[in-house]
C-alpha positions, -999 to 999 in steps of 0.1 A, spaced: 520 538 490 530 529 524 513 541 557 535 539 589 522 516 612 539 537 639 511 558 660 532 589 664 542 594 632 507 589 619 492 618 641 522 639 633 516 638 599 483 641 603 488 672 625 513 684 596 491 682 573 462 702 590 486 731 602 492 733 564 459 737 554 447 758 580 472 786 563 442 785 537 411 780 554 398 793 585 379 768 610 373 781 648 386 750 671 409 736 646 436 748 672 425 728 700 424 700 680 458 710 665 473 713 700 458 680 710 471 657 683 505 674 684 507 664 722 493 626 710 523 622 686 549 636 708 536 609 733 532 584 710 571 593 695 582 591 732 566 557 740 578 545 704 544 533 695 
């Protein structure tokens, strides 16, 4: 398995994956941290890092 070495990429797959499962379960701040690492990767995609 390869894991992009590519920042953005990383937290928008991370931020993917999160959004998925919070269909499913229920936390309380999971959307500030969902808005805050969907701004990360767009910055990160931006800056090509």
């Amino acid at each position: 398995m390869n894991i992009t070495k590519n920042i953005g990429f990383l937290l928008l797959a991370i931020w993917l994956i999160l959004t998925g499962l919070s269909a499913f379960i229920s936390l309380g701040g999971l959307g500030v941290i969902l808005a805050i690492l969907a701004i990360a990767a767009g910055v990160f995609i931006l800056l090509g890092r």
